[in-house]
PDB file of N, CA, C and O in Angstrom, chain B, residues numbered from 101:
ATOM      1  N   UNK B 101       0.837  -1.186   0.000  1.00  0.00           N
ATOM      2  CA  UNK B 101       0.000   0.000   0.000  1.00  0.00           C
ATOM      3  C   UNK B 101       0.876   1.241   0.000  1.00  0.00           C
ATOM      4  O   UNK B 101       1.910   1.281   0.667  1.00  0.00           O
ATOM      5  N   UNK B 102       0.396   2.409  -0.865  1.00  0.00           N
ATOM      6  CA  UNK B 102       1.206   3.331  -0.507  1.00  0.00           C
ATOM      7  C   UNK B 102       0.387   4.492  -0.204  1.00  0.00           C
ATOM      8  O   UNK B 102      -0.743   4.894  -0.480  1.00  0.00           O
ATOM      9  N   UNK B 103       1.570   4.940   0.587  1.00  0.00           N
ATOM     10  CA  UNK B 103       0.568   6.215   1.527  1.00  0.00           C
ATOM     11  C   UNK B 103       1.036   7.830   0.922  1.00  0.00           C
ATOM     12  O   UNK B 103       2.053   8.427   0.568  1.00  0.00           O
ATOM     13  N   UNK B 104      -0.686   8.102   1.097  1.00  0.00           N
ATOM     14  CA  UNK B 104      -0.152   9.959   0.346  1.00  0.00           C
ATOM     15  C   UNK B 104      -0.854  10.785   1.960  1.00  0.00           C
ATOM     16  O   UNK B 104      -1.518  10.542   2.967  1.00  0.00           O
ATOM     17  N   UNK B 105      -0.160  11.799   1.295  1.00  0.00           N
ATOM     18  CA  UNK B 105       0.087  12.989   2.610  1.00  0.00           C
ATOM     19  C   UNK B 105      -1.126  13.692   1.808  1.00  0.00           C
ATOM     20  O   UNK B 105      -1.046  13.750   0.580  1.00  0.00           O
ATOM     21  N   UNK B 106      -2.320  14.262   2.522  1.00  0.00           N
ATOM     22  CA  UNK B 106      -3.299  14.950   2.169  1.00  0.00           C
ATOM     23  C   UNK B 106      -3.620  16.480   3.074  1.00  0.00           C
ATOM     24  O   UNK B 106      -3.358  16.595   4.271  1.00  0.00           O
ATOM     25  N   UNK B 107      -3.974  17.116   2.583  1.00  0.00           N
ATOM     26  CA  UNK B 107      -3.680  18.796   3.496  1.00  0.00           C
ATOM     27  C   UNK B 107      -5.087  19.600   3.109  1.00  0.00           C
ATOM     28  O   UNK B 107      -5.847  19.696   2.145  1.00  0.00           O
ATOM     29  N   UNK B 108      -4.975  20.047   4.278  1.00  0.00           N
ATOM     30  CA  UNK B 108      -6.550  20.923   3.947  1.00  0.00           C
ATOM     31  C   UNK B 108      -5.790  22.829   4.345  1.00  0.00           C
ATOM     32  O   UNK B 108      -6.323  23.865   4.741  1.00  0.00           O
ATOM     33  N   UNK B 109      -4.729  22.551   4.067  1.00  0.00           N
ATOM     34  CA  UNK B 109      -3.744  23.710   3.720  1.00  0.00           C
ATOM     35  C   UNK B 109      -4.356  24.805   2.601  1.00  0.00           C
ATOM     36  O   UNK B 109      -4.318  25.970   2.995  1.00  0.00           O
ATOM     37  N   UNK B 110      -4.719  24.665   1.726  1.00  0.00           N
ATOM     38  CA  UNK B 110      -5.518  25.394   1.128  1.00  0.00           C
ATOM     39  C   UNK B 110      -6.929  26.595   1.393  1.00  0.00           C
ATOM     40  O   UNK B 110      -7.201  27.755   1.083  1.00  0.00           O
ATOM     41  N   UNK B 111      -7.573  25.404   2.194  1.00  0.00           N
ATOM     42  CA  UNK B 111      -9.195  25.755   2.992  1.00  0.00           C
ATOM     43  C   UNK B 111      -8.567  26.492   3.968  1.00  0.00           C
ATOM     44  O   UNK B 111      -8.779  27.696   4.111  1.00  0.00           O
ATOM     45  N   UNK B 112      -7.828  25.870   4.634  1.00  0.00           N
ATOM     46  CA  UNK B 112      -7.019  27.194   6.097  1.00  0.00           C
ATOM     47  C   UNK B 112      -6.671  28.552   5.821  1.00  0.00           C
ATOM     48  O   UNK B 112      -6.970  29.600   6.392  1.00  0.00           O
ATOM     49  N   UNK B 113      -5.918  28.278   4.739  1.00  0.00           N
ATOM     50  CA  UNK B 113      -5.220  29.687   4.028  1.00  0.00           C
ATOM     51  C   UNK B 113      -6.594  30.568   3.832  1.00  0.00           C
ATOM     52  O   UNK B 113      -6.799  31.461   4.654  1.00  0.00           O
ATOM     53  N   UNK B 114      -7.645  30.327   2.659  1.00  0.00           N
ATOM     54  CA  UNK B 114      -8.629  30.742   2.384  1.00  0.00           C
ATOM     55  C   UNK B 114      -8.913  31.437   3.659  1.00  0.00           C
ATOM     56  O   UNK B 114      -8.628  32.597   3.957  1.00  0.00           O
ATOM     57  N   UNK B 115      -9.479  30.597   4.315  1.00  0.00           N
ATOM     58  CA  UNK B 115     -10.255  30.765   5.707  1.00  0.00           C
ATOM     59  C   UNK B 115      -9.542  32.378   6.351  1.00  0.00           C
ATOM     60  O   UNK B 115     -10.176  33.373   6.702  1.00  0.00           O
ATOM     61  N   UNK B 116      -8.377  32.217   6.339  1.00  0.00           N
ATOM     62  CA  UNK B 116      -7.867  33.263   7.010  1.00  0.00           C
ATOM     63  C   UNK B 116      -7.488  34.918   5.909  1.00  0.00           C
ATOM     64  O   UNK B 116      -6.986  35.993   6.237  1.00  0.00           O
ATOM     65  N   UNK B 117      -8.000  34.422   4.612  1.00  0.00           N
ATOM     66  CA  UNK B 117      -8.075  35.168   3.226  1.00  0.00           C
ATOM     67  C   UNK B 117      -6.625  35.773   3.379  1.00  0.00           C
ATOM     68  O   UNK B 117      -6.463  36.993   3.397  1.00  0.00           O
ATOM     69  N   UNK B 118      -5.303  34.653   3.516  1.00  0.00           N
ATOM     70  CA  UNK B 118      -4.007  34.524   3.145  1.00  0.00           C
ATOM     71  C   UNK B 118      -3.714  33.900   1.662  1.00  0.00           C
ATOM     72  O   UNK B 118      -4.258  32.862   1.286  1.00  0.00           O
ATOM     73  N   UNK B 119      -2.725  34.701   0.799  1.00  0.00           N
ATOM     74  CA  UNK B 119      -2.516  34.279  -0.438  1.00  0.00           C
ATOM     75  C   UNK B 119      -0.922  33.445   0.252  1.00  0.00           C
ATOM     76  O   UNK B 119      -0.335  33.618   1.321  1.00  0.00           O
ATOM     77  N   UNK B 120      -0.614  32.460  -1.012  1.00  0.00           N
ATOM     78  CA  UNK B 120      -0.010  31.554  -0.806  1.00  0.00           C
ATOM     79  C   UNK B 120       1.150  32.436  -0.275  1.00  0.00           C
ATOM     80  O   UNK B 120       1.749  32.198   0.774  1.00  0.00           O
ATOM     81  N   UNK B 121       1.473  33.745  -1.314  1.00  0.00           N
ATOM     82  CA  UNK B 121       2.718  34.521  -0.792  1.00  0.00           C
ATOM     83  C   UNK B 121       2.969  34.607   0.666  1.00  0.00           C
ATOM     84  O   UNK B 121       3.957  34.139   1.231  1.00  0.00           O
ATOM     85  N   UNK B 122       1.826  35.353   1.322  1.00  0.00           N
ATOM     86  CA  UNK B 122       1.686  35.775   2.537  1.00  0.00           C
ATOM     87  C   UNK B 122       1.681  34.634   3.763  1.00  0.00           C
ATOM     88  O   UNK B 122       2.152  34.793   4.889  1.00  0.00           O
ATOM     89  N   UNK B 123       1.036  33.469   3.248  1.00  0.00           N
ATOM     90  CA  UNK B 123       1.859  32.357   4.074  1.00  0.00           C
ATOM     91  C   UNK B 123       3.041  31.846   4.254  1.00  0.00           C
ATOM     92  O   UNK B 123       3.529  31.456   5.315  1.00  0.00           O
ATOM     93  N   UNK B 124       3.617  31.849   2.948  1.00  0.00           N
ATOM     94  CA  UNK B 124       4.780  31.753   2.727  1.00  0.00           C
ATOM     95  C   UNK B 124       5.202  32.180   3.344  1.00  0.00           C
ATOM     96  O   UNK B 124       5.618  31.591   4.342  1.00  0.00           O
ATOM     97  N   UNK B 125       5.403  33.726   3.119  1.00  0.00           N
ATOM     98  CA  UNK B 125       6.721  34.808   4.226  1.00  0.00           C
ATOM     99  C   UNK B 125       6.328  34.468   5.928  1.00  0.00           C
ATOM    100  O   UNK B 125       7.157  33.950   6.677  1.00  0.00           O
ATOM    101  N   UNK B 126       5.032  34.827   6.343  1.00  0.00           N
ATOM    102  CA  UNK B 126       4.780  34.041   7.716  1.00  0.00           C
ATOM    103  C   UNK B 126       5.639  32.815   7.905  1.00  0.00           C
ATOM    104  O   UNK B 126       6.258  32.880   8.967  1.00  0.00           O
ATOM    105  N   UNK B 127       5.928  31.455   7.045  1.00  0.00           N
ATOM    106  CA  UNK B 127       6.504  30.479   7.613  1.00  0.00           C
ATOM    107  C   UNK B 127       7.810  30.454   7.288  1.00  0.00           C
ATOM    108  O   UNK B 127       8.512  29.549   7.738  1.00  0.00           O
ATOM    109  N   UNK B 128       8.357  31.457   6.442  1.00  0.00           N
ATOM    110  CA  UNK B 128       9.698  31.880   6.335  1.00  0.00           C
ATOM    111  C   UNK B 128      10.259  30.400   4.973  1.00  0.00           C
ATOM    112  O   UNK B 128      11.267  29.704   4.849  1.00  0.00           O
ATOM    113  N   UNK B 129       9.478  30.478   4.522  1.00  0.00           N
ATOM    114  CA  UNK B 129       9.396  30.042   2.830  1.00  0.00           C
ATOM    115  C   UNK B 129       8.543  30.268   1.838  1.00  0.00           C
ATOM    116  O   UNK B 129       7.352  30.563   1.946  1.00  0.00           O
ATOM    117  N   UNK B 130       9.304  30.095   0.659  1.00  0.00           N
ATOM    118  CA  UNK B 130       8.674  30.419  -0.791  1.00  0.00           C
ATOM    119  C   UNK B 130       7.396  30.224  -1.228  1.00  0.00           C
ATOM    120  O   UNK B 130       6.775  29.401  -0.554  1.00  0.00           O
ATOM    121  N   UNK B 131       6.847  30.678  -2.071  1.00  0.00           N
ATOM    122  CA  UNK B 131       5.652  30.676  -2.117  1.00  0.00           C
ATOM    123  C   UNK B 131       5.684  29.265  -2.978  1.00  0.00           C
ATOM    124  O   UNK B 131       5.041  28.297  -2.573  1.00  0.00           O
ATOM    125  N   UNK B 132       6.330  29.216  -3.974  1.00  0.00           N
ATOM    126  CA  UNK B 132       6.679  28.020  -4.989  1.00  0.00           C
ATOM    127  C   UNK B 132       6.583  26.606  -3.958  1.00  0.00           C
ATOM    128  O   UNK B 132       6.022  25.589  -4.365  1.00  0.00           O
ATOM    129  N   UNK B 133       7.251  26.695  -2.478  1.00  0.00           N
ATOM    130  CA  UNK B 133       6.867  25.280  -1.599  1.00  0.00           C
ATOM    131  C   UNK B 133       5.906  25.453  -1.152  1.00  0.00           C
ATOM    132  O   UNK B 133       5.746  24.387  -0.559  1.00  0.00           O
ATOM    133  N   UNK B 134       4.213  26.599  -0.761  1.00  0.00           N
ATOM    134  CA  UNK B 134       3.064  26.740  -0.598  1.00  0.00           C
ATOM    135  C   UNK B 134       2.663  25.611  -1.473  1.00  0.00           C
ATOM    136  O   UNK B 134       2.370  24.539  -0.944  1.00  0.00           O
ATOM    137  N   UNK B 135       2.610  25.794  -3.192  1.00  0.00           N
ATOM    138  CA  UNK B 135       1.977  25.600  -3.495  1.00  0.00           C
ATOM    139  C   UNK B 135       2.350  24.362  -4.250  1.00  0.00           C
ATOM    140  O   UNK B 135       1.689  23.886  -5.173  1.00  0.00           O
ATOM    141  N   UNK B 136       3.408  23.911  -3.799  1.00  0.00           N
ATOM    142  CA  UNK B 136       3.817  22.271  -3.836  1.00  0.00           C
ATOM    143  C   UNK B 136       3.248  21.495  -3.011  1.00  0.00           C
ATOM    144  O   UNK B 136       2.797  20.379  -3.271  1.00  0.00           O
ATOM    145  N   UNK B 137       3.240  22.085  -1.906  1.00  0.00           N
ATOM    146  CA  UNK B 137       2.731  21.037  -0.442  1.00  0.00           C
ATOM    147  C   UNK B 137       1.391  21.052  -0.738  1.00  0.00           C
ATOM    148  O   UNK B 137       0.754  19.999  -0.705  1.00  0.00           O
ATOM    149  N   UNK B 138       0.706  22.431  -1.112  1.00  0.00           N
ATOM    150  CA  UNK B 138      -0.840  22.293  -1.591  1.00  0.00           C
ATOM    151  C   UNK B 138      -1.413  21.103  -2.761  1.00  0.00           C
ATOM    152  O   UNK B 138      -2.412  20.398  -2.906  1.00  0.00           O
ATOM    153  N   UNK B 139      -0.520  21.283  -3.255  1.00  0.00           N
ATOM    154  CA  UNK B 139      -0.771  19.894  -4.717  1.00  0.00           C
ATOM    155  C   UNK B 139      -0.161  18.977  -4.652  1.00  0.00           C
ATOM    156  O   UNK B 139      -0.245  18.249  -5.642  1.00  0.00           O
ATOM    157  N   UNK B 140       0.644  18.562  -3.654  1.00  0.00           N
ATOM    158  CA  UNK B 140       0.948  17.079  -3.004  1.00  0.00           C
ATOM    159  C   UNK B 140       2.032  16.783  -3.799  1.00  0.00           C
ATOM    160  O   UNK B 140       2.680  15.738  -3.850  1.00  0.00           O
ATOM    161  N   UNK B 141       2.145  17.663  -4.328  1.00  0.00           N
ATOM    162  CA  UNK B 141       3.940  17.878  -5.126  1.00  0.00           C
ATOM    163  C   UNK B 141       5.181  17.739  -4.358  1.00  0.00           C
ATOM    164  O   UNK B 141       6.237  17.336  -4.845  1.00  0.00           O
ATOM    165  N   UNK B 142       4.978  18.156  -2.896  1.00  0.00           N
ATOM    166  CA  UNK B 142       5.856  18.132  -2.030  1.00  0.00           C
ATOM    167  C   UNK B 142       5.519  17.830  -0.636  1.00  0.00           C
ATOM    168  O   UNK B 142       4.645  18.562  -0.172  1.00  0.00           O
ATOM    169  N   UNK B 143       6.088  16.756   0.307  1.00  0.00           N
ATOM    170  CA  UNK B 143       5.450  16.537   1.608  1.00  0.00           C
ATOM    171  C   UNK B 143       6.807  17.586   2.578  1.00  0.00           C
ATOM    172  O   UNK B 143       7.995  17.325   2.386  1.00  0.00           O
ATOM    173  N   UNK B 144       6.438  18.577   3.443  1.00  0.00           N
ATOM    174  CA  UNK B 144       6.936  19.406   4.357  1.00  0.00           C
ATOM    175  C   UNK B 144       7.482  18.255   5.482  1.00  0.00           C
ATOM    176  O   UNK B 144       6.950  17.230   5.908  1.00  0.00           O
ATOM    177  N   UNK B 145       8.716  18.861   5.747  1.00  0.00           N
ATOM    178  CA  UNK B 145       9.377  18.419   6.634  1.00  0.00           C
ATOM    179  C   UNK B 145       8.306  18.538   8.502  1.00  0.00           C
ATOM    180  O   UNK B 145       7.326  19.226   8.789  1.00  0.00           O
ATOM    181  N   UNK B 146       8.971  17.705   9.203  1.00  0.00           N
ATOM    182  CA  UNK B 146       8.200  18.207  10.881  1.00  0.00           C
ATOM    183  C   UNK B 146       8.270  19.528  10.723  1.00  0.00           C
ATOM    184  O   UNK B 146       7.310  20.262  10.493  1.00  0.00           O
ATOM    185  N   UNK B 147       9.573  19.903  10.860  1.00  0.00           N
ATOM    186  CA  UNK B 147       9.220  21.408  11.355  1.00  0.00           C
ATOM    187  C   UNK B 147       8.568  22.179  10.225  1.00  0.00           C
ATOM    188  O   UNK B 147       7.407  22.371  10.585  1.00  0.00           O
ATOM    189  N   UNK B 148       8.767  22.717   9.016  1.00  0.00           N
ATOM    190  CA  UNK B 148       7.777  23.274   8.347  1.00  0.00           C
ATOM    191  C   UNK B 148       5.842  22.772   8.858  1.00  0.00           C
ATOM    192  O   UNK B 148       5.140  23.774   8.992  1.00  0.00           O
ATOM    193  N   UNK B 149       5.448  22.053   8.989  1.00  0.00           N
ATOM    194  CA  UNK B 149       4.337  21.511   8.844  1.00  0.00           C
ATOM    195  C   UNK B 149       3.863  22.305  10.483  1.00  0.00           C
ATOM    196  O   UNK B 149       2.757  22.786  10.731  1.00  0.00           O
ATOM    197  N   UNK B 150       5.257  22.240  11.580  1.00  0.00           N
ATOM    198  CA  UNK B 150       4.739  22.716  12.452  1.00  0.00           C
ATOM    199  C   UNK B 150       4.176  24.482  12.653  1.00  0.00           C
ATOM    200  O   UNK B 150       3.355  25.154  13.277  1.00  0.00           O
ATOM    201  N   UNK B 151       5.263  24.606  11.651  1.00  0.00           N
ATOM    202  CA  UNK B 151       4.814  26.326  11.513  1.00  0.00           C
ATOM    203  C   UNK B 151       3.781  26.611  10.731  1.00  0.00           C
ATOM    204  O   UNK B 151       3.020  27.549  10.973  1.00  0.00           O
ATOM    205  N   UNK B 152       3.626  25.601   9.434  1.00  0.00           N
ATOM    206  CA  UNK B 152       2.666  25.980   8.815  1.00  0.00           C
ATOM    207  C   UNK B 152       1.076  25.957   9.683  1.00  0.00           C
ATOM    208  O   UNK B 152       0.251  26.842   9.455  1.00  0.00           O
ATOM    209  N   UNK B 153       0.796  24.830  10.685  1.00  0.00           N
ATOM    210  CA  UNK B 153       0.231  25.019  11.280  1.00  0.00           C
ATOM    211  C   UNK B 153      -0.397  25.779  12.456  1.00  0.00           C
ATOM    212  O   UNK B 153      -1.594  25.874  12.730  1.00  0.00           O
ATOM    213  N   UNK B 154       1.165  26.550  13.399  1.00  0.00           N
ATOM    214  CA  UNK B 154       1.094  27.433  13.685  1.00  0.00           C
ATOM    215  C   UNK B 154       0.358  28.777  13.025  1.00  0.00           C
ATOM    216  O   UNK B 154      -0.510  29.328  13.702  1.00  0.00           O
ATOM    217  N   UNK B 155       0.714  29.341  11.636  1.00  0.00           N
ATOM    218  CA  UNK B 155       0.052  30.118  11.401  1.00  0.00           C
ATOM    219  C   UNK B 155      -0.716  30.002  11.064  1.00  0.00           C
ATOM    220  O   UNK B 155      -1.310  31.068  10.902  1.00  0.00           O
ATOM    221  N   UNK B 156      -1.378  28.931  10.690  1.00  0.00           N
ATOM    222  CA  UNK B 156      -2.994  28.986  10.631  1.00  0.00           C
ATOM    223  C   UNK B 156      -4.011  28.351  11.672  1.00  0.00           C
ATOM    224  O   UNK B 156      -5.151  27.935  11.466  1.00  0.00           O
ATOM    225  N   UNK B 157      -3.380  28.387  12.685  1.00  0.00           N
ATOM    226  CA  UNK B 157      -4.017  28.478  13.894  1.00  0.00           C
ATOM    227  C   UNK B 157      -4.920  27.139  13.771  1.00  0.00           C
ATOM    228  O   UNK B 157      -6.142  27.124  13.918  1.00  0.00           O
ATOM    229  N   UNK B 158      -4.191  26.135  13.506  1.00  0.00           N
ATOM    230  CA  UNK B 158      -5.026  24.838  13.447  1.00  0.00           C
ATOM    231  C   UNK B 158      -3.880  23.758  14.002  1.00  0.00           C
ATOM    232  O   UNK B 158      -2.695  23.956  13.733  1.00  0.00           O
ATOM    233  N   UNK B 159      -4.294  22.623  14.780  1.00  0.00           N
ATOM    234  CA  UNK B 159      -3.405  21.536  14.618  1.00  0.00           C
ATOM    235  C   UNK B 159      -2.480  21.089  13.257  1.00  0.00           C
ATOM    236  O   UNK B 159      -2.723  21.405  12.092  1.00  0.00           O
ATOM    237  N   UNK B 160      -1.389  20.289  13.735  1.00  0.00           N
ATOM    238  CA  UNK B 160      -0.559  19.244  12.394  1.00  0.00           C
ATOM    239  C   UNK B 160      -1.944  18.613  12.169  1.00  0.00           C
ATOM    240  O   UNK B 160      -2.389  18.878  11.053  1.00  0.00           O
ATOM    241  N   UNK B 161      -2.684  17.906  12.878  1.00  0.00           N
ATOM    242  CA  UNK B 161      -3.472  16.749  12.418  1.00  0.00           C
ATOM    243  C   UNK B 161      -4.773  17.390  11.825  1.00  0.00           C
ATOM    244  O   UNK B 161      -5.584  16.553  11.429  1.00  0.00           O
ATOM    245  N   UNK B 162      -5.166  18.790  11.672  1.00  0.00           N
ATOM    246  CA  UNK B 162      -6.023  19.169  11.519  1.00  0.00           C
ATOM    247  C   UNK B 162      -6.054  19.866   9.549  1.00  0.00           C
ATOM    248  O   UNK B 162      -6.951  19.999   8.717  1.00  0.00           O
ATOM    249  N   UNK B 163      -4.475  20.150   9.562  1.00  0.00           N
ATOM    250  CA  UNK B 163      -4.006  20.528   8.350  1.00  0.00           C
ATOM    251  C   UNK B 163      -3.396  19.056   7.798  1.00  0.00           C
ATOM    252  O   UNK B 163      -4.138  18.879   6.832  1.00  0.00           O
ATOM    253  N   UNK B 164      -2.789  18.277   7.820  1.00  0.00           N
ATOM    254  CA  UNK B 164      -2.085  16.768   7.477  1.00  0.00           C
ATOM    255  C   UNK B 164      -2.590  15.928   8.037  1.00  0.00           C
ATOM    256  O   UNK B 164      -2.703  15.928   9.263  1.00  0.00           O
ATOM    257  N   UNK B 165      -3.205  14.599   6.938  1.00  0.00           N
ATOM    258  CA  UNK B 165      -3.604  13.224   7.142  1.00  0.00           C
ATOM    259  C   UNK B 165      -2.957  12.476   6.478  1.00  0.00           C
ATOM    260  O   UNK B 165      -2.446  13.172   5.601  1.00  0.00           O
ATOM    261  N   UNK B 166      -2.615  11.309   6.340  1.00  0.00           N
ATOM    262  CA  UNK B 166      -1.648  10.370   5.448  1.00  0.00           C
ATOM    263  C   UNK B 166      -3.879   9.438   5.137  1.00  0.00           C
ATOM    264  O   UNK B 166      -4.821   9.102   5.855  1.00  0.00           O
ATOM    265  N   UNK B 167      -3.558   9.475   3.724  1.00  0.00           N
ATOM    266  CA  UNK B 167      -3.970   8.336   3.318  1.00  0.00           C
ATOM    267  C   UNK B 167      -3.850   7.040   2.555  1.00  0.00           C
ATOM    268  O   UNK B 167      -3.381   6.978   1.419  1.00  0.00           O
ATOM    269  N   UNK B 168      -4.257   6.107   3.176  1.00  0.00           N
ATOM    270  CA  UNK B 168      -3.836   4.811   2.722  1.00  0.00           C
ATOM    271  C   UNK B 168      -4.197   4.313   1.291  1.00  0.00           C
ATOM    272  O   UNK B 168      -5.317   3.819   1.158  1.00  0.00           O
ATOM    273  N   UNK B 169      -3.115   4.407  -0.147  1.00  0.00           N
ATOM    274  CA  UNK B 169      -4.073   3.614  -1.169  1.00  0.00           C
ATOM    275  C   UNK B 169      -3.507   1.936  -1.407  1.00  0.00           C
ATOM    276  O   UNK B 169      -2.411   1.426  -1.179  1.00  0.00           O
ATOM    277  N   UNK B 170      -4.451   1.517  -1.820  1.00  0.00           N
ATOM    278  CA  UNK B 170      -3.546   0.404  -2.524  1.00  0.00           C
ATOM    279  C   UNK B 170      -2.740   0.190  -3.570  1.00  0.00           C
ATOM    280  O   UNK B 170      -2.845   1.027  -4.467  1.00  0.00           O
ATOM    281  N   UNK B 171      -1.836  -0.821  -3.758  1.00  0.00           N
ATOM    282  CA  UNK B 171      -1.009  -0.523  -4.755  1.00  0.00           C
ATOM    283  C   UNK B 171      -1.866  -0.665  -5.959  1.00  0.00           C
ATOM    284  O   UNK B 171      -1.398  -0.455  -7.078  1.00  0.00           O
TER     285      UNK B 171
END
């Protein structure tokens, strides 16, 4: 089975009517890794994921789920 990293990183951002830029500079990266991690292009390290969550004022587990597919 392989597992994908799923993010409601997007809906948060919205929510707080932050453009990818402006999250970006808040977590002290590019906007270009916003919108990798948003399209599952890229899975964020612990600590990124922790800040990213920090600024949007939500849990890791609330922004990141791993889901299970089959092969």
């Amino acid at each position: 089975m392989a597992d994908q990293l799923t993010t409601t990183m997007k809906l948060q951002r919205a929510r707080l009517d932050l453009t990818q830029a402006e999250l970006a500079e808040q977590a002290g990266v590019t906007r270009k890794s916003i919108n990798a991690i948003e399209t599952g292009n890229m899975v964020p390290s612990t600590i990124l994921a922790l800040k990213l969550a920090r600024v949007l004022g939500v849990t890791v587990e609330e922004l990141f789920a791993i889901e299970v597919r089959p092969d």
